[in-house]
MOPAC internal coordinates of N, CA, C and O (Angstrom, degrees):
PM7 1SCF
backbone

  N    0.0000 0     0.00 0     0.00 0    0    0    0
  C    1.4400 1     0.00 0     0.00 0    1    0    0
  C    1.5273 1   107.80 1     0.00 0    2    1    0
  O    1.2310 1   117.35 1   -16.71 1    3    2    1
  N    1.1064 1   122.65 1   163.29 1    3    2    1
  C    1.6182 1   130.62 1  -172.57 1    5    3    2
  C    1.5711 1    99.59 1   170.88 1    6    5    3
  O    1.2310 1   134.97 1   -21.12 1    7    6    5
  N    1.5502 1    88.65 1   158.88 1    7    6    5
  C    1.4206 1   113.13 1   170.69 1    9    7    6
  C    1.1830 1   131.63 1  -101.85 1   10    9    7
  O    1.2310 1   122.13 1   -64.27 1   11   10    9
  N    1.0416 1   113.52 1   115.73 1   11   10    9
  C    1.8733 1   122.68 1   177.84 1   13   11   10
  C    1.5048 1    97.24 1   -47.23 1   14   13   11
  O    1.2310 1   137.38 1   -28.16 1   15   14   13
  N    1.4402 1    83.94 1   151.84 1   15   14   13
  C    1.3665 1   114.39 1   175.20 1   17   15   14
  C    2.1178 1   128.50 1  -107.97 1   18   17   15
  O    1.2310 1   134.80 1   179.79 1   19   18   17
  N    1.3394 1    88.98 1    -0.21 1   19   18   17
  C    2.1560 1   119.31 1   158.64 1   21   19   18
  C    1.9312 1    97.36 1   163.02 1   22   21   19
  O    1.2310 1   150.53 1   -34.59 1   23   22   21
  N    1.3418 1    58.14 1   145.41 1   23   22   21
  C    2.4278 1    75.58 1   147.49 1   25   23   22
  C    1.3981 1    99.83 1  -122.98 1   26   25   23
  O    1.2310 1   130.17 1   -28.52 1   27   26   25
  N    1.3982 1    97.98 1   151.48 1   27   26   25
  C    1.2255 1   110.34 1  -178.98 1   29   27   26
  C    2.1054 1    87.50 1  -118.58 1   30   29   27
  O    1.2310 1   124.39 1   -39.71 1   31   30   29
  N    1.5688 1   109.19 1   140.29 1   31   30   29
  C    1.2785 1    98.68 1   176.86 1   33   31   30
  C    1.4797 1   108.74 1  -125.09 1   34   33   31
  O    1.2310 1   122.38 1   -23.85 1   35   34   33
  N    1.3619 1   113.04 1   156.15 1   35   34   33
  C    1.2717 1   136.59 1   158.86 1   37   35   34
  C    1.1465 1   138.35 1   -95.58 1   38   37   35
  O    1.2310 1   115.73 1   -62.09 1   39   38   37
  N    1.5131 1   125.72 1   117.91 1   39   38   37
  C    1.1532 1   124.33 1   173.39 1   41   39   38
  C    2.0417 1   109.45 1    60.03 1   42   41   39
  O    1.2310 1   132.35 1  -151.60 1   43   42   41
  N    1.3806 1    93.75 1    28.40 1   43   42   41
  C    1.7252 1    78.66 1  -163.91 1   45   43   42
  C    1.4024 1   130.80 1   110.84 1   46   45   43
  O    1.2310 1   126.76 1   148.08 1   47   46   45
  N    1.6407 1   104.60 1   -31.92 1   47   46   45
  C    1.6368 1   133.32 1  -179.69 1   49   47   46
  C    1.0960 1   117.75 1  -111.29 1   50   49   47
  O    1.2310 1   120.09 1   -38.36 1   51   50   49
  N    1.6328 1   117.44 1   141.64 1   51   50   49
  C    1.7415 1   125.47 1   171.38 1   53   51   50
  C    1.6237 1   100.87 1   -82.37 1   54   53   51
  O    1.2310 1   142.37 1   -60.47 1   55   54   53
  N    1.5584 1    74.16 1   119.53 1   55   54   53
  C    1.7292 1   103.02 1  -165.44 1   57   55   54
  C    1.5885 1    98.10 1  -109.91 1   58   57   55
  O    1.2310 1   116.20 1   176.81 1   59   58   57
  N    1.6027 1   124.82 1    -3.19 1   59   58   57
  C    1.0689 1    97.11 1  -175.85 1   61   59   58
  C    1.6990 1    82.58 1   173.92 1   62   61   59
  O    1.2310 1   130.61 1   -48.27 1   63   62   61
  N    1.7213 1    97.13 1   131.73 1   63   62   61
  C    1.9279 1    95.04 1   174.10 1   65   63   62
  C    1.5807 1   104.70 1  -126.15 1   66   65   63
  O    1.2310 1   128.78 1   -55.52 1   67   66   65
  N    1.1581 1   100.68 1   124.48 1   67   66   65
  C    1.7958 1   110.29 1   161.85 1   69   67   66
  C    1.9419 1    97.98 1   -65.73 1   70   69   67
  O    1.2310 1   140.42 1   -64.54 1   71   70   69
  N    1.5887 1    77.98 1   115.46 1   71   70   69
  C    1.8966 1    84.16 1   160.03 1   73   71   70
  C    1.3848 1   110.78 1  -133.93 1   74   73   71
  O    1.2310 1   116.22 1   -34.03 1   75   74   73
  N    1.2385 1   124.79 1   145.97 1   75   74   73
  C    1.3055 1   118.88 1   176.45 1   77   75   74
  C    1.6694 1   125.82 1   -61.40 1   78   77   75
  O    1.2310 1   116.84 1    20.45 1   79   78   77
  N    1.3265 1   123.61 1  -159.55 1   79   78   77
  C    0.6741 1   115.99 1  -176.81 1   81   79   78
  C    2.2948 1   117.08 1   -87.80 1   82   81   79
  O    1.2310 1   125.55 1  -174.03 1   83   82   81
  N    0.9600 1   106.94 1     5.97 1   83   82   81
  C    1.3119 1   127.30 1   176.84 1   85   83   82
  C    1.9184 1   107.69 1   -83.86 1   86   85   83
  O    1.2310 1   133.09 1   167.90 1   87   86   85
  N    0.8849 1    92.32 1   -12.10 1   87   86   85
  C    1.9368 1   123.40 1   173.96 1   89   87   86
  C    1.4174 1    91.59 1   -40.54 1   90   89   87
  O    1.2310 1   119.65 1   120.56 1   91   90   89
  N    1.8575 1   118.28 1   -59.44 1   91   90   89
  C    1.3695 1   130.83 1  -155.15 1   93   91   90
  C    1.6731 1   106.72 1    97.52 1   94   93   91
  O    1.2310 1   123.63 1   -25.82 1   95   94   93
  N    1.3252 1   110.64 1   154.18 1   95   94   93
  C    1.6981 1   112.40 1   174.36 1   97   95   94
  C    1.5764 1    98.89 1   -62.98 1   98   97   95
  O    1.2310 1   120.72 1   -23.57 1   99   98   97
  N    1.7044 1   116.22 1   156.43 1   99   98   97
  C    1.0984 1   124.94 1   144.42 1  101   99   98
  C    2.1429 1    95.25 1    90.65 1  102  101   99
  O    1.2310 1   128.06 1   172.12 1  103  102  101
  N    1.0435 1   102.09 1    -7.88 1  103  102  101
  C    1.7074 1   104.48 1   156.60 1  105  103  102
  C    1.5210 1   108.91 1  -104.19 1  106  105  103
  O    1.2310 1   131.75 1   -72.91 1  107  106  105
  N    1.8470 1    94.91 1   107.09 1  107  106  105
  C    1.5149 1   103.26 1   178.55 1  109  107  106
  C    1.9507 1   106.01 1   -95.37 1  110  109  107
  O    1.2310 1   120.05 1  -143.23 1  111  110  109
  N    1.2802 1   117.50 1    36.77 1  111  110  109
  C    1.4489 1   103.34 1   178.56 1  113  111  110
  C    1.9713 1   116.49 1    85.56 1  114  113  111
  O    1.2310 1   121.96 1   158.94 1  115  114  113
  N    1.1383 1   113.85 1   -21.06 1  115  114  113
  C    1.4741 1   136.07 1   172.14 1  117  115  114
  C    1.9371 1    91.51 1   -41.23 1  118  117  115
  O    1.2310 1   128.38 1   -66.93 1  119  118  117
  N    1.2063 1   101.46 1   113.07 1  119  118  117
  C    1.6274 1    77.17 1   177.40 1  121  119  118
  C    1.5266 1   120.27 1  -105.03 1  122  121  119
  O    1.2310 1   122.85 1  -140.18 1  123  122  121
  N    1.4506 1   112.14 1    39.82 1  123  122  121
  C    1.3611 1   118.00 1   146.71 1  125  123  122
  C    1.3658 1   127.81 1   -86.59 1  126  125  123
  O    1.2310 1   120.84 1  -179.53 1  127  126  125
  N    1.0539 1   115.99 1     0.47 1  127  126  125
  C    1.5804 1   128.38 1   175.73 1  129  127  126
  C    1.5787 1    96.42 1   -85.66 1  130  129  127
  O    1.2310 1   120.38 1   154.75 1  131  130  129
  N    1.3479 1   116.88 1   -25.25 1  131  130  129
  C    1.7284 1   118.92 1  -174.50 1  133  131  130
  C    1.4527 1   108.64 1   -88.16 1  134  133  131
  O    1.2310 1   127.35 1   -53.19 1  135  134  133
  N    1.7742 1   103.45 1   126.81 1  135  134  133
  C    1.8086 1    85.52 1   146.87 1  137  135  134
  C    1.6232 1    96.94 1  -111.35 1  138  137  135
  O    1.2310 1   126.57 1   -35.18 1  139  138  137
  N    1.5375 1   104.97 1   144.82 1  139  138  137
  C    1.1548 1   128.91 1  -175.53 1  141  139  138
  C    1.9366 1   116.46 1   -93.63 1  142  141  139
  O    1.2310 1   123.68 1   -73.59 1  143  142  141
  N    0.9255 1   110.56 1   106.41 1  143  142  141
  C    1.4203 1   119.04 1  -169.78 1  145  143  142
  C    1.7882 1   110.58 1   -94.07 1  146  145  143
  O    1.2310 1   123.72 1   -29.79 1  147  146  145
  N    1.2564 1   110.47 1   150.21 1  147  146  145
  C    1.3615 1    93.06 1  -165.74 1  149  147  146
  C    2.0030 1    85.84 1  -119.53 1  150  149  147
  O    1.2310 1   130.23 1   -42.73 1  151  150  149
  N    1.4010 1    97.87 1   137.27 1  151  150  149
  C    1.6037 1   107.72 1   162.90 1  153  151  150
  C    1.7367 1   135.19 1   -52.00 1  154  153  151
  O    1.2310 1   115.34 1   -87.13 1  155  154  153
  N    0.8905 1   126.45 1    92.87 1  155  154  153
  C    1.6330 1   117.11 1  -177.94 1  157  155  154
  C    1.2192 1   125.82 1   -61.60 1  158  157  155
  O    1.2310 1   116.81 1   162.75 1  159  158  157
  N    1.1555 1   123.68 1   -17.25 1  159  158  157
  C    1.6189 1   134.14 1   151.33 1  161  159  158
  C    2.0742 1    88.70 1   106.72 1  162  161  159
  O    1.2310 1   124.07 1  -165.81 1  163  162  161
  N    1.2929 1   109.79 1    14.19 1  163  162  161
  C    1.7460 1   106.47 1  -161.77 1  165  163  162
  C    1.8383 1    91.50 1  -115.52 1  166  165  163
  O    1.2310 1   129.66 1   -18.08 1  167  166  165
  N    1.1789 1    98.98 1   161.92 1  167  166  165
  C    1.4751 1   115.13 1   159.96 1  169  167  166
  C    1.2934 1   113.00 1  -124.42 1  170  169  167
  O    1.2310 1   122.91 1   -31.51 1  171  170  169
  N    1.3375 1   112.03 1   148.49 1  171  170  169
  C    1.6222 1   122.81 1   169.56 1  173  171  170
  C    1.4388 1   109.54 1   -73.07 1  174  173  171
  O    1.2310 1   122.82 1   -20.80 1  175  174  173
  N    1.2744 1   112.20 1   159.20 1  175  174  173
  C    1.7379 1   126.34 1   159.91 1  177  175  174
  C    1.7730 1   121.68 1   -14.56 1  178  177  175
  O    1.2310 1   125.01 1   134.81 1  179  178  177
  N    1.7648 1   107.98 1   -45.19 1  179  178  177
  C    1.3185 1   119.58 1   173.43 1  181  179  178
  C    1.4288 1   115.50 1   -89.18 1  182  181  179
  O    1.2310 1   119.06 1   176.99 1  183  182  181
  N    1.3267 1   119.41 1    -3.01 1  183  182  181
  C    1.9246 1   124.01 1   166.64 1  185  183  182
  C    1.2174 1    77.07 1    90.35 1  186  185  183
  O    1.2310 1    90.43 1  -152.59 1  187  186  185
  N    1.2834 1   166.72 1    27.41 1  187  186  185
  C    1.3518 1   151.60 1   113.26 1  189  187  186
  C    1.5492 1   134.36 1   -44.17 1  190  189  187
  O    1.2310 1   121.91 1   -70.22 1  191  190  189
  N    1.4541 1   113.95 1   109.78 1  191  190  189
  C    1.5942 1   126.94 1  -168.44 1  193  191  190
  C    1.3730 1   110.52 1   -40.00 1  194  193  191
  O    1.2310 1   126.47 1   -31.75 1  195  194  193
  N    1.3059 1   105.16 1   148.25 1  195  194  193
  C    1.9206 1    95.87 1  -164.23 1  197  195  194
  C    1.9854 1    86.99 1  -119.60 1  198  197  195
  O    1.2310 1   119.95 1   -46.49 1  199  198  197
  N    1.3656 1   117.70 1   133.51 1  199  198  197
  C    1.5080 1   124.61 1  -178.93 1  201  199  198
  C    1.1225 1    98.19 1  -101.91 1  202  201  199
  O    1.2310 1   126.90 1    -9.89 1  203  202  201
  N    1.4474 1   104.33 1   170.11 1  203  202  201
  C    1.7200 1   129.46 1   141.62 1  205  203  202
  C    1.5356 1   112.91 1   -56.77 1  206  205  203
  O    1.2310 1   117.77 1   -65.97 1  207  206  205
  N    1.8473 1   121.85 1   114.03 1  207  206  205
  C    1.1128 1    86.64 1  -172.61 1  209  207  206
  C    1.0749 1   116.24 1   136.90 1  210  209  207
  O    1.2310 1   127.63 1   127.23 1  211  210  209
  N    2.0218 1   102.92 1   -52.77 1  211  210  209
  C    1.6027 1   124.59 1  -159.20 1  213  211  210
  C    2.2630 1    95.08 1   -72.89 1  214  213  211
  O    1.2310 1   129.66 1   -24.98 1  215  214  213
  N    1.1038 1    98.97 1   155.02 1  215  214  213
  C    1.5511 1   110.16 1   153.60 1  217  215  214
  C    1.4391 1   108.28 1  -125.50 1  218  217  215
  O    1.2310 1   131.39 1   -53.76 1  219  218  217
  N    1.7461 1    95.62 1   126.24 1  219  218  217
  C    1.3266 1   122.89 1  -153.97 1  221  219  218
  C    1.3967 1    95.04 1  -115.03 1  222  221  219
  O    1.2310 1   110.21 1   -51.84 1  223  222  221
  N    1.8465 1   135.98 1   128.16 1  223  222  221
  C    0.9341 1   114.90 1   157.50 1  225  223  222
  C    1.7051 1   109.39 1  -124.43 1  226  225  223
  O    1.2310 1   132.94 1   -38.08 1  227  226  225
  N    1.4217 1    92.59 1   141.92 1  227  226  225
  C    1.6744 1   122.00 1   173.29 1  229  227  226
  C    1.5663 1   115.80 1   -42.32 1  230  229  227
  O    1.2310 1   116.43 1   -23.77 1  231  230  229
  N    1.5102 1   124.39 1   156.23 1  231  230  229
  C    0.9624 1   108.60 1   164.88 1  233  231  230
  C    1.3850 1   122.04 1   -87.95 1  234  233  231
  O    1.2310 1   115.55 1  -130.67 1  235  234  233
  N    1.5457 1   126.04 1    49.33 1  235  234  233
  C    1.5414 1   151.49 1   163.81 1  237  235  234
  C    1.1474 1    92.61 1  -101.68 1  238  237  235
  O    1.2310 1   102.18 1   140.60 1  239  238  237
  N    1.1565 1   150.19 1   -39.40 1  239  238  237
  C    1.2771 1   129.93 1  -144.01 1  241  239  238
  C    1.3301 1   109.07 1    93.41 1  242  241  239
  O    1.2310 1   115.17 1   131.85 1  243  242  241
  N    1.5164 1   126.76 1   -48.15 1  243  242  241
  C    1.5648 1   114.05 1   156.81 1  245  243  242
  C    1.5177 1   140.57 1   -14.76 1  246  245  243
  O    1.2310 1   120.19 1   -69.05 1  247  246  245
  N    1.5826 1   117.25 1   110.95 1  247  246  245
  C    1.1755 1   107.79 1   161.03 1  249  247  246
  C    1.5765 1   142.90 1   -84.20 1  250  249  247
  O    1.2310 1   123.17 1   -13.41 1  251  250  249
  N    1.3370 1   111.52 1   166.59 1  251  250  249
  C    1.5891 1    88.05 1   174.56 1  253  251  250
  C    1.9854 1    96.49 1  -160.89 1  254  253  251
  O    1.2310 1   133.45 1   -34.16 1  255  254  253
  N    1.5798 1    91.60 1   145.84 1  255  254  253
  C    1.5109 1    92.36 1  -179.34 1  257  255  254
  C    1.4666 1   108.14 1  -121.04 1  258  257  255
  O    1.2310 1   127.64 1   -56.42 1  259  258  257
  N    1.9804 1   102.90 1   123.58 1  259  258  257
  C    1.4316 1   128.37 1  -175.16 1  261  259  258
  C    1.5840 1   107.48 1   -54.43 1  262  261  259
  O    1.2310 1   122.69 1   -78.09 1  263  262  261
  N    1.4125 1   112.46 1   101.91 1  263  262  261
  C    1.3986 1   112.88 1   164.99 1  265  263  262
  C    1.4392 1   135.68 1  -106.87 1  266  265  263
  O    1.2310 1   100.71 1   -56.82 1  267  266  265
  N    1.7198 1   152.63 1   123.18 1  267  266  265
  C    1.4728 1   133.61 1  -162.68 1  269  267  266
  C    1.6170 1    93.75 1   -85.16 1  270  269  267
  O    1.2310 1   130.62 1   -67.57 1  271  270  269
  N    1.3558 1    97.12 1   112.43 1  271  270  269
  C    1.8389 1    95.76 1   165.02 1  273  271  270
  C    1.4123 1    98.47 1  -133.15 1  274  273  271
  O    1.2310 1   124.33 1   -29.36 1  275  274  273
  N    1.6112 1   109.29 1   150.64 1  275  274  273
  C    1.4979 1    99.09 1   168.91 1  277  275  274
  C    1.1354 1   120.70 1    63.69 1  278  277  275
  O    1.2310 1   113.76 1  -133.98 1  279  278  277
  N    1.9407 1   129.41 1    46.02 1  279  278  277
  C    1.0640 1   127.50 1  -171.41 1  281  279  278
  C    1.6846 1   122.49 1    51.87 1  282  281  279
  O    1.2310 1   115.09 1   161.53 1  283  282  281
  N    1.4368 1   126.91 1   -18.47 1  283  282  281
  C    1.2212 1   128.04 1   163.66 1  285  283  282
  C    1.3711 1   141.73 1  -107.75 1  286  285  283
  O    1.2310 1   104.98 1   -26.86 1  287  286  285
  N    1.2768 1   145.38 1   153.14 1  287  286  285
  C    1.3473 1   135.50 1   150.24 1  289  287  286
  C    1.5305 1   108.76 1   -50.72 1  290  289  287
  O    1.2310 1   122.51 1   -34.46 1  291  290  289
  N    1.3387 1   112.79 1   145.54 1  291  290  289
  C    1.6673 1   119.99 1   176.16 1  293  291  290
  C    1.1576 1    86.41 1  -148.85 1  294  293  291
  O    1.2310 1   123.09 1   -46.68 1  295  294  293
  N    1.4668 1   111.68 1   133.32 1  295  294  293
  C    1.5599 1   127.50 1   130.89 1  297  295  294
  C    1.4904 1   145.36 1   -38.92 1  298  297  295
  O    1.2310 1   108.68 1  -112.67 1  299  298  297
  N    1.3757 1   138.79 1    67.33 1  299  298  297
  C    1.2333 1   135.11 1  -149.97 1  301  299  298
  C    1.5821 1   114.93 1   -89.01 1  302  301  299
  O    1.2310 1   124.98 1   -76.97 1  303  302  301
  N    1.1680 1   108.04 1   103.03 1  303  302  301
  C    1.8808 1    97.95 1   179.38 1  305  303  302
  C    1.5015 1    98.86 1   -97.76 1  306  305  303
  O    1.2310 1   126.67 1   -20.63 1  307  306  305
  N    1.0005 1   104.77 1   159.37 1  307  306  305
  C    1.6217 1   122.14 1  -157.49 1  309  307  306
  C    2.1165 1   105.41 1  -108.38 1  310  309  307
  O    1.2310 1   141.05 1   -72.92 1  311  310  309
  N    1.2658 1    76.75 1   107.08 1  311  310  309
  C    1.8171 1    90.43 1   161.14 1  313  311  310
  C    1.5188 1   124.75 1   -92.81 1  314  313  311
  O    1.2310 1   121.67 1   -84.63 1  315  314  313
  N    1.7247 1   114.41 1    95.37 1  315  314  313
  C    1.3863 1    96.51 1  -174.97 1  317  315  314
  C    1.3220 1   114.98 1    70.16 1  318  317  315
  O    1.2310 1   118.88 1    59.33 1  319  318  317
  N    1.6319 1   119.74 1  -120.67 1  319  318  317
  C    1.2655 1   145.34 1   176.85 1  321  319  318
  C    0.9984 1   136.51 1   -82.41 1  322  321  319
  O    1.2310 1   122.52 1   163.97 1  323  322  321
  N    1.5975 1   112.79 1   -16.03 1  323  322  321
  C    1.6581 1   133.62 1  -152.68 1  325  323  322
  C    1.4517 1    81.63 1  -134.52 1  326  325  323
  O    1.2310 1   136.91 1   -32.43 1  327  326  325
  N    1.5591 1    84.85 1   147.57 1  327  326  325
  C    2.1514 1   105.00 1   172.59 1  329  327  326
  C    1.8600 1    88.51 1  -115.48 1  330  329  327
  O    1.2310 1   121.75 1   -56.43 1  331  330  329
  N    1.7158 1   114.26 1   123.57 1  331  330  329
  C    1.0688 1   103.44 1   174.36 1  333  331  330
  C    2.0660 1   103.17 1  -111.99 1  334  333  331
  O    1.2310 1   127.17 1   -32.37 1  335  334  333
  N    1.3367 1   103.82 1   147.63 1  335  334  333
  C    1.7832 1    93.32 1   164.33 1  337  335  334
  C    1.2449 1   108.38 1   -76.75 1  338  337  335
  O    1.2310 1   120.92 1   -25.13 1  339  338  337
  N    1.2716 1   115.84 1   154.87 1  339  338  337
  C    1.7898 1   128.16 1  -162.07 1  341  339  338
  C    1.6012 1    97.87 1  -125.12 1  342  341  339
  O    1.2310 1   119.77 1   130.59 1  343  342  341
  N    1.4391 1   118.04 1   -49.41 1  343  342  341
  C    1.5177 1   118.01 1   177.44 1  345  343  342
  C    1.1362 1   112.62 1   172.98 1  346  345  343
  O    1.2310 1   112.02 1   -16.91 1  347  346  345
  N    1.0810 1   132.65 1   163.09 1  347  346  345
  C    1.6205 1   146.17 1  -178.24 1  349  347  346
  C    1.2950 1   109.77 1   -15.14 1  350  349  347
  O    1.2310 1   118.45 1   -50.46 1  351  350  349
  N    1.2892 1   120.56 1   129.54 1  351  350  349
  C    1.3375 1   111.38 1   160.26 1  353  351  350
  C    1.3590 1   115.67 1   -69.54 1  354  353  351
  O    1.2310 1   109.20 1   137.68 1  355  354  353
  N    1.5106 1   137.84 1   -42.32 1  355  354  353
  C    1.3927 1   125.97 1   172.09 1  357  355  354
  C    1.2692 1   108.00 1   -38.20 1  358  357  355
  O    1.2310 1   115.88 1   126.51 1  359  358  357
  N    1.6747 1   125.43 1   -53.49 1  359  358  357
  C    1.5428 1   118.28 1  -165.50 1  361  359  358
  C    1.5084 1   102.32 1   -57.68 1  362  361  359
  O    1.2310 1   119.15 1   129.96 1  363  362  361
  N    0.8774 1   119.22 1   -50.04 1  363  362  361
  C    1.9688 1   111.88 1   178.49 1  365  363  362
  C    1.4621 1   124.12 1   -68.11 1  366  365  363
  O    1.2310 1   134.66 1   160.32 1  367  366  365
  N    0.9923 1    89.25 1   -19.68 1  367  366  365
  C    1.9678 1    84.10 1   177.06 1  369  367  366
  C    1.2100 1   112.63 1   -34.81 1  370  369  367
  O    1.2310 1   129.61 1    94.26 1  371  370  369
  N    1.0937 1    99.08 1   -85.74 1  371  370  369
  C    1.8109 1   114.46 1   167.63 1  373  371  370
  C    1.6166 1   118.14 1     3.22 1  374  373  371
  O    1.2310 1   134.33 1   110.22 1  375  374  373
  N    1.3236 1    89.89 1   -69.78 1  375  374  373
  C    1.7784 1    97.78 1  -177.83 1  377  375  374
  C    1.4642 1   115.01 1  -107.74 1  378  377  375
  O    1.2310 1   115.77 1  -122.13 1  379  378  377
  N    1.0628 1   125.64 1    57.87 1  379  378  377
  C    1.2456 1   111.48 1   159.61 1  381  379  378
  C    1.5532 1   100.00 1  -173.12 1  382  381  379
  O    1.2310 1   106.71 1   -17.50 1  383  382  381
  N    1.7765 1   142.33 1   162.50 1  383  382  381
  C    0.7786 1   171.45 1  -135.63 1  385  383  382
  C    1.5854 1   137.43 1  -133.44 1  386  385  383
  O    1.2310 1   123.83 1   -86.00 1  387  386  385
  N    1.4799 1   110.26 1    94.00 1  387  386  385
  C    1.5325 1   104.98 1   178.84 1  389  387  386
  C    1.9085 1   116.12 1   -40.68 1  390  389  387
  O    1.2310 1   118.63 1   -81.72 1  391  390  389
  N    0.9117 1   120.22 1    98.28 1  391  390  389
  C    1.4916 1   116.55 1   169.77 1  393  391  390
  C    1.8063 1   125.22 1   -92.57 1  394  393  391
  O    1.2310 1   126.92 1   175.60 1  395  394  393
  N    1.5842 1   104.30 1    -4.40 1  395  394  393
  C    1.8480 1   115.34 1   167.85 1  397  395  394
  C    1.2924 1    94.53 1   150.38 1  398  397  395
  O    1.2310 1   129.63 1     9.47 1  399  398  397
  N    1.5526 1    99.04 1  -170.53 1  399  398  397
  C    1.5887 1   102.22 1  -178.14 1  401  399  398
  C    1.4417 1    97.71 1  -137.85 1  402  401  399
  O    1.2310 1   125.30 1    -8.32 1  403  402  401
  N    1.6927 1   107.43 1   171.68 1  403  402  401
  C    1.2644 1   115.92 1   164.12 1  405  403  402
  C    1.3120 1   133.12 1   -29.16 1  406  405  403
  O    1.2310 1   129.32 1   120.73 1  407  406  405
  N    1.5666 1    99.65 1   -59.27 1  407  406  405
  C    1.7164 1   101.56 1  -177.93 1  409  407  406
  C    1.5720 1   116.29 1   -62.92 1  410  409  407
  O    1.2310 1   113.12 1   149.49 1  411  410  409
  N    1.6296 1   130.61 1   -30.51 1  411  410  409
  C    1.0785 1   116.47 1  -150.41 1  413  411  410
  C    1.9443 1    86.63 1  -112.14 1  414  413  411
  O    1.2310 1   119.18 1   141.11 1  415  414  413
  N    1.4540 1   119.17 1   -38.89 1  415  414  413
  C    1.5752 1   135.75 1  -172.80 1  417  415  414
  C    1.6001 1   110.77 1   -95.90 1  418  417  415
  O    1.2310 1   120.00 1  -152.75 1  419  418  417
  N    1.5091 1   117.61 1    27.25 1  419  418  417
  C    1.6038 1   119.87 1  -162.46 1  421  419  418
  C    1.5362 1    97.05 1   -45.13 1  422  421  419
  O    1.2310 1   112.84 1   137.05 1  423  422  421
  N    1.5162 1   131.12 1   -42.95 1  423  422  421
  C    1.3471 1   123.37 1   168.49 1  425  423  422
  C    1.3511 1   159.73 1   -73.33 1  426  425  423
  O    1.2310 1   131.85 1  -166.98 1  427  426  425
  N    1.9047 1    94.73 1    13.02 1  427  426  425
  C    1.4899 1   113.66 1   159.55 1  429  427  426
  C    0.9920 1   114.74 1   -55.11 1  430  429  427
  O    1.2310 1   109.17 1   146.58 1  431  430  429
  N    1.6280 1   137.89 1   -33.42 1  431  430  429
  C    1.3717 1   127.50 1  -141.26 1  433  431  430
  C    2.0204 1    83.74 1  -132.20 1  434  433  431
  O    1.2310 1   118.61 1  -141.89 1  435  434  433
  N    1.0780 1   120.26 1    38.11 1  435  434  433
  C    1.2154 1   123.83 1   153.18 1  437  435  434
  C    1.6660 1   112.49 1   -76.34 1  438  437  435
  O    1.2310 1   119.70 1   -37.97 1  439  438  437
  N    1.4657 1   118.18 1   142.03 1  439  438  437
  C    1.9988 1   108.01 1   163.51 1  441  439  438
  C    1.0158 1    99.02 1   -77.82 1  442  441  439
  O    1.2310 1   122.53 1   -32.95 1  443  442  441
  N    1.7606 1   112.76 1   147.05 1  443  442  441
  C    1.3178 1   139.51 1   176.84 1  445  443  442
  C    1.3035 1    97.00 1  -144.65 1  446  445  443
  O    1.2310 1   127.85 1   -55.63 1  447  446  445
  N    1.5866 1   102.48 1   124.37 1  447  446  445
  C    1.5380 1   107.61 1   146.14 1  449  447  446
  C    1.7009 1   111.38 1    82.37 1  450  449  447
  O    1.2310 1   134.71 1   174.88 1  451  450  449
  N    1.1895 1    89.16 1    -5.12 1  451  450  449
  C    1.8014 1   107.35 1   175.51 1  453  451  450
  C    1.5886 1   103.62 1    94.46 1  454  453  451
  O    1.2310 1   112.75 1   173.93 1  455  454  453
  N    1.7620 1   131.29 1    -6.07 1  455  454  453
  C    1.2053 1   124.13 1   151.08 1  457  455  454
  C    1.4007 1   123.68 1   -61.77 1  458  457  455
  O    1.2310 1   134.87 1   -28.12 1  459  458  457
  N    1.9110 1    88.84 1   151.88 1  459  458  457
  C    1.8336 1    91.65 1   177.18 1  461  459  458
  C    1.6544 1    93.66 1   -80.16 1  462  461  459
  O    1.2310 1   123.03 1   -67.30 1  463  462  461
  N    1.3011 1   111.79 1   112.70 1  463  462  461
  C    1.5210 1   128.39 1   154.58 1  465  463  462
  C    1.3081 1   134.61 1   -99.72 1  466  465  463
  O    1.2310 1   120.10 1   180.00 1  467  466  465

């Protein structure tokens, strides 16, 4: 993960991201090579920045993955089949813990064991 260094936009669209050199070879700025995560302005339990994205777990053991819908970040813990929001992401910060995200941990939020994971 890293932080750009501008977008330049088009028509409305990121047409193009300055990344440094932490980018990796062979990322020319194309910003389909990017997924773009958005900041929640919150920290978790460990003062660690909480994303769009992040899988957060509760002190249940519950997981949940930070999504912007509806003008907001929501917390989605997963029923079965269905991701439901439970409540504020500010109210959870507090207690619970960035443990990865979608893009890099897509299999935190697999069911195991008959838990919502």
């Amino acid at each position: 993960m890293m932080i750009p260094d501008n977008f330049e936009f088009y028509d409305g669209k990121i047409g193009w991201i300055d990344a440094s050199k932490e980018a990796g070879p062979g990322n020319d700025g194309c910003p389909d090579q990017f997924e773009i995560m958005q900041y929640t302005g919150l920290h978790d339990s460990n003062g660690k920045e909480i994303y769009e994205g992040d899988v957060l777990r509760d002190e249940n053991g519950d997981l949940y993955r930070v999504k912007f819908d509806g003008g907001q970040f929501q917390p989605l813990l997963r029923y079965g089949g269905t991701q439901v929001a439970i409540e504020s992401i500010a109210d959870m910060a507090d207690y619970s813990s960035v443990i990865g995200n979608i893009y890099e941990n897509a299999d935190l939020l697999e069911e195991r064991n008959g838990r919502n994971l």
